[in-house]
Every structure is written in structure tokens, then in C-alpha cells.
BABA-583322 format. One record per residue (C-alpha): z, y, x. Coordinates in nm, 4 decimals, decimal comma. Layout:
// residues N
KOLLUM / Z / Y / X $
...
***
This chain:
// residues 223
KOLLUM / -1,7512 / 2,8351 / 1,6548 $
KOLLUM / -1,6822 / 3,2047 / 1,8119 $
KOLLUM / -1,6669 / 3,3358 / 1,4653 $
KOLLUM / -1,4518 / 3,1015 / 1,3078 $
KOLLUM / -1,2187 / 3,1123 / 1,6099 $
KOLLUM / -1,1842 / 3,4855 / 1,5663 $
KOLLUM / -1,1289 / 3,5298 / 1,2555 $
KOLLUM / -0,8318 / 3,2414 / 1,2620 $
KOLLUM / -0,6662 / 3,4447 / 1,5497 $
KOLLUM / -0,7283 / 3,7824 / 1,3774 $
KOLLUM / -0,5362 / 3,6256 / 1,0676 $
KOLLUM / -0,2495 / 3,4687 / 1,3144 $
KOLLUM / -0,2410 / 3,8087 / 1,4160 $
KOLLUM / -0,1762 / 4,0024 / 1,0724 $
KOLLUM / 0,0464 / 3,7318 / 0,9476 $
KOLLUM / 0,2854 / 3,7927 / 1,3164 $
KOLLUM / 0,2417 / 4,1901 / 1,1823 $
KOLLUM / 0,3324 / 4,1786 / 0,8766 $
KOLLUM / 0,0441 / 4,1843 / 0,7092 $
KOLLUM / -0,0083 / 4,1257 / 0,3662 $
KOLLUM / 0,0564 / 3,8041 / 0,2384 $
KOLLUM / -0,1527 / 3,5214 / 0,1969 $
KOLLUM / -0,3182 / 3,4227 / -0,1581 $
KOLLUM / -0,2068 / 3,1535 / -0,3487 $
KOLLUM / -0,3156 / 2,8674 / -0,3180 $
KOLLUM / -0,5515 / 2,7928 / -0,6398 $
KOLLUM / -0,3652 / 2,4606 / -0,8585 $
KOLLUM / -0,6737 / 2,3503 / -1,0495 $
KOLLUM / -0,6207 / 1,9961 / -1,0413 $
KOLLUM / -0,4820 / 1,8133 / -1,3015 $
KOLLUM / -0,1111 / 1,8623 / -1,3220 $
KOLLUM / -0,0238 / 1,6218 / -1,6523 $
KOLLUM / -0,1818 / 1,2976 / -1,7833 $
KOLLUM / -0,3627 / 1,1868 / -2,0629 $
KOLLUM / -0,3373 / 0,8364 / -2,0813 $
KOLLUM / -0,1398 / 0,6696 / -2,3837 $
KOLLUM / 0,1447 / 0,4452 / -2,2056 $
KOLLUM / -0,0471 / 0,1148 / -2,2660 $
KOLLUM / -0,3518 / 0,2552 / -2,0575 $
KOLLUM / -0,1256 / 0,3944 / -1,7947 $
KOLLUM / -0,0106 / 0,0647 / -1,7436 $
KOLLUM / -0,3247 / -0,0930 / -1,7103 $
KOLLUM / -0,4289 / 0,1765 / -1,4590 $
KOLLUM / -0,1621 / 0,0500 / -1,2529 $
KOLLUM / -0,1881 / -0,2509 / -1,2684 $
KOLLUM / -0,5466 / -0,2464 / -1,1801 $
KOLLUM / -0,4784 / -0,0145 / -0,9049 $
KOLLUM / -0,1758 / -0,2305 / -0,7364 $
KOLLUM / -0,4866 / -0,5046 / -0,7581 $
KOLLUM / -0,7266 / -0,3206 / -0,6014 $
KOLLUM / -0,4887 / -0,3071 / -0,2718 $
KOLLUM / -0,4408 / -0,6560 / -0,3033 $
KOLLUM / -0,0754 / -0,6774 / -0,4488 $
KOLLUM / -0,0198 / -0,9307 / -0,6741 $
KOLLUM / 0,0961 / -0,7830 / -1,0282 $
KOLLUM / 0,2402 / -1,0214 / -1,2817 $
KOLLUM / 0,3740 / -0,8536 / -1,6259 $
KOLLUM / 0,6664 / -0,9991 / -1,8050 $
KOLLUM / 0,9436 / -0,9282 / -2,0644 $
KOLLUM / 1,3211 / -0,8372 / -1,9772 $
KOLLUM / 1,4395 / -1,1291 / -2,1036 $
KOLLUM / 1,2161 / -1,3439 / -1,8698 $
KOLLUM / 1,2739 / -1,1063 / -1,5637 $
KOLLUM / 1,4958 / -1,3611 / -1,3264 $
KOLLUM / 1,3022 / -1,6541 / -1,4160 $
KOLLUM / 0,9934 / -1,4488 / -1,3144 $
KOLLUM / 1,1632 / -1,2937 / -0,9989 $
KOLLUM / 1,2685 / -1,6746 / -0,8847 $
KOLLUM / 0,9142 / -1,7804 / -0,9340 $
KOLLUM / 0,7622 / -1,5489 / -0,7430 $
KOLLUM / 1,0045 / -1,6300 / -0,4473 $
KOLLUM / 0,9727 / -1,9712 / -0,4850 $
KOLLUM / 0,5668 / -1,9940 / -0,4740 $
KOLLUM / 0,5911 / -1,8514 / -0,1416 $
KOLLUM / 0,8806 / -2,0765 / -0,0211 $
KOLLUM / 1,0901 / -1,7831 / 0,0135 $
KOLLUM / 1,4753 / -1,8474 / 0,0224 $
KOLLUM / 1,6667 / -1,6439 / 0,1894 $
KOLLUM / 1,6108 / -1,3356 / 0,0060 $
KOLLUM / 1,8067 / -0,9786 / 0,0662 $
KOLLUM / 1,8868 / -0,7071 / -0,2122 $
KOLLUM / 2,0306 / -0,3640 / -0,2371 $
KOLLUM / 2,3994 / -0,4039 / -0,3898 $
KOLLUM / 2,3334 / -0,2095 / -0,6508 $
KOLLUM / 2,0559 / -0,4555 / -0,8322 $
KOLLUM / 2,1440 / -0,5607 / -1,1595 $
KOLLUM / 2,3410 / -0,8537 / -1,2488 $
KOLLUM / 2,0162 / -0,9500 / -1,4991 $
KOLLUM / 1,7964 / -0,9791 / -1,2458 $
KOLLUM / 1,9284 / -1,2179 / -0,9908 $
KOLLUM / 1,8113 / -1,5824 / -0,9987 $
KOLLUM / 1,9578 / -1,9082 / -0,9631 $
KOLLUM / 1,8209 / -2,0976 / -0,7156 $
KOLLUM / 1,8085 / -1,8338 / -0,4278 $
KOLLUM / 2,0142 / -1,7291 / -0,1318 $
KOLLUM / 2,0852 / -1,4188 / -0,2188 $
KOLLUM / 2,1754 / -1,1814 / 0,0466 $
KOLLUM / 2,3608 / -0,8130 / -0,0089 $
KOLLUM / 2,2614 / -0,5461 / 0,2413 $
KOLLUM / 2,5302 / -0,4134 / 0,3739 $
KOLLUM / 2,3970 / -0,2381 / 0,6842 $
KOLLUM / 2,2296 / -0,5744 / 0,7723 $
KOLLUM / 2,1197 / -0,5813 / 1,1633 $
KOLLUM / 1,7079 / -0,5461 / 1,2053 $
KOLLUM / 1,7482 / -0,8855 / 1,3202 $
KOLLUM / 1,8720 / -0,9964 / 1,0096 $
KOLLUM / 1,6678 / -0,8446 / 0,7843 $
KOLLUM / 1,3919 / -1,0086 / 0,9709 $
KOLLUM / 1,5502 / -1,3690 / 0,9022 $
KOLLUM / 1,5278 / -1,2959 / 0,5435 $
KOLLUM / 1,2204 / -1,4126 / 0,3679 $
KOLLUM / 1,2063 / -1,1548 / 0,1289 $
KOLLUM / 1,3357 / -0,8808 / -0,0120 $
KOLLUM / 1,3983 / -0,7686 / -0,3804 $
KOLLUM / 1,4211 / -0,4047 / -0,5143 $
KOLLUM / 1,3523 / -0,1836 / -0,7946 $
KOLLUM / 1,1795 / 0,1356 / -0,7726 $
KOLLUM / 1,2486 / 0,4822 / -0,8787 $
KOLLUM / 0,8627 / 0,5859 / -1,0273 $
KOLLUM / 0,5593 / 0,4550 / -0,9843 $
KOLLUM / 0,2454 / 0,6037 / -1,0160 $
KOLLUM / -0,1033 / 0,4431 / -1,2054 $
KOLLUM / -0,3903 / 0,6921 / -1,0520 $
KOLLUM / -0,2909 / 0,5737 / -0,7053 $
KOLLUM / -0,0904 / 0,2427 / -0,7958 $
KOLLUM / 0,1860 / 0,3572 / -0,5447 $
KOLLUM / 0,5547 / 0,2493 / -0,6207 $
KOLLUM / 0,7858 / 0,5635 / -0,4966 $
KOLLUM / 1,1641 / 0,4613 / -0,3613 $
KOLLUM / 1,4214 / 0,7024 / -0,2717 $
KOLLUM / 1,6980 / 0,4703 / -0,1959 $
KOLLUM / 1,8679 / 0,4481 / -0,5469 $
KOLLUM / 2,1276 / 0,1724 / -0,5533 $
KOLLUM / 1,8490 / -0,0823 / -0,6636 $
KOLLUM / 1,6017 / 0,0180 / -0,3958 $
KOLLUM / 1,8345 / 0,0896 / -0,1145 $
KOLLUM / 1,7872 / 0,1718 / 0,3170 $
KOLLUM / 1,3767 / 0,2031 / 0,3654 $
KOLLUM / 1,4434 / -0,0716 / 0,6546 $
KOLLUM / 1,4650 / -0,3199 / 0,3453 $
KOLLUM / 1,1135 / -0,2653 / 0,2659 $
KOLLUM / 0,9651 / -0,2538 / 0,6048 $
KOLLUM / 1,1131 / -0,5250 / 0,7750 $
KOLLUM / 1,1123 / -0,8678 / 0,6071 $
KOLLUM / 0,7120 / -1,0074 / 0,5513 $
KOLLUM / 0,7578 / -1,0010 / 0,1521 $
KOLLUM / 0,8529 / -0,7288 / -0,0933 $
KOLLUM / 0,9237 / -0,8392 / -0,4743 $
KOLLUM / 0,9632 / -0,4948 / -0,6345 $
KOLLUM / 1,0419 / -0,4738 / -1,0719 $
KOLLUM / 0,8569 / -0,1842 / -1,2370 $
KOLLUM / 0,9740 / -0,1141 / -1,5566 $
KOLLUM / 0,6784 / 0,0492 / -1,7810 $
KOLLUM / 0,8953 / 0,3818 / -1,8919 $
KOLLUM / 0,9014 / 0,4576 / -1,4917 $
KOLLUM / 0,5314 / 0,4992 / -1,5010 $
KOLLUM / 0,3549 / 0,8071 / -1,4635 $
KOLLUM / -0,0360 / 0,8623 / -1,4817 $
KOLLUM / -0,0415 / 1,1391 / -1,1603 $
KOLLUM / 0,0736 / 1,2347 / -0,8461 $
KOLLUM / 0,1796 / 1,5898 / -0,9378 $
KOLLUM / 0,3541 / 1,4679 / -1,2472 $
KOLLUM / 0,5821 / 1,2360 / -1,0083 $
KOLLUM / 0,6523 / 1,4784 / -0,7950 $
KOLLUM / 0,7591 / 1,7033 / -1,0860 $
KOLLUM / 1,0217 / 1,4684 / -1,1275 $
KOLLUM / 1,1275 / 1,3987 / -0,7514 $
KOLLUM / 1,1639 / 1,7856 / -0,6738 $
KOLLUM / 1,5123 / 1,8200 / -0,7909 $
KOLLUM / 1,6797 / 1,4718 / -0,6473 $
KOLLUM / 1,4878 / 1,5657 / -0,3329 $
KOLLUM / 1,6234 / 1,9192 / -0,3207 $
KOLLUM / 1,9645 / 1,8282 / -0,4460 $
KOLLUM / 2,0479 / 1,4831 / -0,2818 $
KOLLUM / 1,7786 / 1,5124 / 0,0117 $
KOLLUM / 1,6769 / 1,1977 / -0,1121 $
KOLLUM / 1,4441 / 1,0300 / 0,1369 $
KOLLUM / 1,1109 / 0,8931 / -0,0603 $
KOLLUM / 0,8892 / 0,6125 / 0,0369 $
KOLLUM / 0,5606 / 0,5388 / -0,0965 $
KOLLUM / 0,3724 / 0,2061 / -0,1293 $
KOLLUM / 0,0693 / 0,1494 / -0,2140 $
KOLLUM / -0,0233 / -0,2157 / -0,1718 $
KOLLUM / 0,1039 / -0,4444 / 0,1327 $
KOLLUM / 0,1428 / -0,2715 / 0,4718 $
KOLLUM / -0,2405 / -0,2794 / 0,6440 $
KOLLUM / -0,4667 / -0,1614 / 0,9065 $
KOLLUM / -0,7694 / -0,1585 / 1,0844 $
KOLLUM / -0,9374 / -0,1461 / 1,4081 $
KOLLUM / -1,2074 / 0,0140 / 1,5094 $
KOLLUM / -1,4933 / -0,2206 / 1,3689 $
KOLLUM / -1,2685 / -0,2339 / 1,0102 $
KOLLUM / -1,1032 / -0,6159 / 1,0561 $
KOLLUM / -0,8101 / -0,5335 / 0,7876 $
KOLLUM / -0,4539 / -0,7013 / 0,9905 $
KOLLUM / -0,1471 / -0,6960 / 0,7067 $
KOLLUM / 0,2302 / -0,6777 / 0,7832 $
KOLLUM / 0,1888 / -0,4932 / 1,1021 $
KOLLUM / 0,3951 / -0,1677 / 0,9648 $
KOLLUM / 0,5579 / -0,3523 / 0,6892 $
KOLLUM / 0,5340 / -0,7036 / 0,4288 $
KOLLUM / 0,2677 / -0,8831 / 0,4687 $
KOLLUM / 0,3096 / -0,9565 / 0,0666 $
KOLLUM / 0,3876 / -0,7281 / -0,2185 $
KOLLUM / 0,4860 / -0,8343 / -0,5441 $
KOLLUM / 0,5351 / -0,6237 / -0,8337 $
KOLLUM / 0,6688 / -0,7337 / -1,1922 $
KOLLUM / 0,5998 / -0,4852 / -1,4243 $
KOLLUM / 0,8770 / -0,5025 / -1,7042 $
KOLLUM / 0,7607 / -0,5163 / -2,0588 $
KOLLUM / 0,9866 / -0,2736 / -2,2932 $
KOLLUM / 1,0978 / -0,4777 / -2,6285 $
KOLLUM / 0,9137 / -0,4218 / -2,8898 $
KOLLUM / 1,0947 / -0,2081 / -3,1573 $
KOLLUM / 1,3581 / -0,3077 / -3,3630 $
KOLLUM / 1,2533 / -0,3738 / -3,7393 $
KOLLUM / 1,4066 / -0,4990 / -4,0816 $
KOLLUM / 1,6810 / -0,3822 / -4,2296 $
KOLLUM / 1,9560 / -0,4501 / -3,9175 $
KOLLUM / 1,7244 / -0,1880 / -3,7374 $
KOLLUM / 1,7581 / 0,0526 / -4,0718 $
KOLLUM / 2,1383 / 0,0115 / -4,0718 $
KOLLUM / 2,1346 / -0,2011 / -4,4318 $
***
């Protein structure tokens, strides 16, 4: 313990001299994925699983039927969106509620909450938000018990360093505020009795959006 202590203080004390610098850091972990996009999606998928979200994949042009089942199995109605979701994706059927700087209180008499994401990423199956028009204020996620968010597959990446690649500049440029979520909001006490929707929904819901398949046939070849 007397050693260690030393020789922290001894380098507190050549770093407050001037001393020289500190080595770099060593970046030996994996940096860029391998995965071919159908395998990346299955990663996440399995991953968003394994945290106990519940992961349903469907096309585009199924995506509001899908998004007003999801609601409806869990007798949500009242359901609040950032203004700047698409026209596509909002369902009959709902009460659909814009933010627009929506009390705490209010929030909290929504039953759900819809949003889009700006990443998401399979090794960890985290969804990453940093309050594009379709995600919107972080209170959106935290405060009503259920989160429906819509993945599309292109916004998947296999790693952590690889999304974060791709944050730096927005982050830098637009101090864009980011918010990771992996799985429904959790916790545990001291003997390991797992409580959800203390710090956030109780319920997450992703819908991971199919691309088209390619077009083919002459149209697609401009005959």
C-alpha cells in the first residue's frame, strides 16, 4: 500500500512540474466490425433480448400498424412523441401527444412514449439518442413507464468505438447531449432482487425496421 501510494504522489508530483508527459494510452481493442449487416442485426437483436426488451422486426411499409400494436397490447393510449417523428409512422387509433416542453407531470400521464434513435449498437444492444427531432428532450425517455423506440437496420453498428466514431463530430459541433439504453431502466439491492422503472420505463420496445429489398426488373434498370 506504502509503495503504491508513493509512487502515485511522486507522479502527481512530476505531472504539477512539468514533467514529461504521460504515455499513450495503448488502443488494442477492436476499433471496426466484422459482422456482415444481417449478423449485426441479429447480434442486436439478441442482445436487446438478453436485457429483457422486447424486439419485434418489421418492414417500412408495416411500421404504424406495428407501432399501434405494440401500444395497444399494453393498453397504452395516451402516447407522447417528439414533433419531429415522421408523418409514416404515426398510427390511427392513438392519442397522440406532441412534446412541446410538456410539464414532468404530464409526461407522466402519458402511457408511452414513441421515438426514433440516432445509432444503435449490436455488441452491447444499446440504442444511443442525442435529441434529433425524432428522439427529442431525454425527459421523454425517462419519465413515462413505456418506451417504443424504431431502429432502422442501416443505423446499426457492430461496436462501441465505431459509434462513437460517428458521434464525435455532432457532439463536438452541436454539443449534442447522448443517452444510452440498454434494455428497460433496472436495479438491484443488495441481495440482487432486479426492481424495473425506478430510473426510467418499466417497458422497452424496439422495432427494428427492415430495409426493402432491392429494386429489380427492368423499371429498376431504367428500360
Amino acid at each position: 500500500m506504502s509503495s503504491s501510494r508513493e509512487l502515485i504522489l511522486a507522479r502527481v508530483r512530476e505531472a504539477l512540474a512539468g514533467g514529461s508527459p504521460a504515455a499513450a494510452p495503448a488502443r488494442d481493442y477492436r476499433q471496426r466490425g466484422t459482422l456482415a449487416r444481417p449478423a449485426r442485426i441479429d447480434l442486436l437483436c439478441e442482445r436487446l433480448g438478453d436485457y429483457r426488451a422486447a424486439v419485434r422486426r418489421v418492414g417500412t411499409a408495416g411500421l404504424a400498424r406495428a407501432i399501434a400494436q405494440e401500444f395497444a397490447a399494453r393498453d397504452a393510449v395516451r402516447v407522447c412523441l417528439p414533433a419531429g417523428i415522421p408523418t409514416a409512422w404515426r398510427p390511427d387509433g392513438l392519442e397522440l401527444v406532441e412534446d412541446s416542453e410538456l410539464s414532468n407531470a404530464a409526461l407522466d400521464a402519458c402511457d408511452g412514449v414513441l421515438t426514433g434513435c440516432t445509432l444503435a449498437i449490436a455488441e452491447t444492444g444499446t440504442l444511443v439518442l442525442t435529441g434529433a427531432p425524432s428522439e427529442g428532450r431525454r425527459a421523454l425517455t425517462l419519465i413515462p413507464d413505456l418506451h417504443v423506440c424504431v431502429v432502422g437496420e442501416e443505423q446499426v453498428v457492430e461496436l462501441v468505438p465505431e459509434a462513437m466514431a460517428q458521434l464525435g463530430d455532432r457532439v463536438r459541433s452541436e454539443r449534442a447531449p447522448i443517452t444510452l439504453i440498454s434494455g428497460p431502466s433496472a436495479t438491484s439491492d443488495i441481495e440482487l432482487s432486479r426492481v424495473e422503472g425506478v430510473h426510467g420505463p418499466r417497458t422497452l420496445v424496439v422495432l427494428v425496421v427492415k430495409r426493402p429489398p432491392p429494386a429489380s426488373g427492368p423499371e429498376a434498370r431504367g428500360a
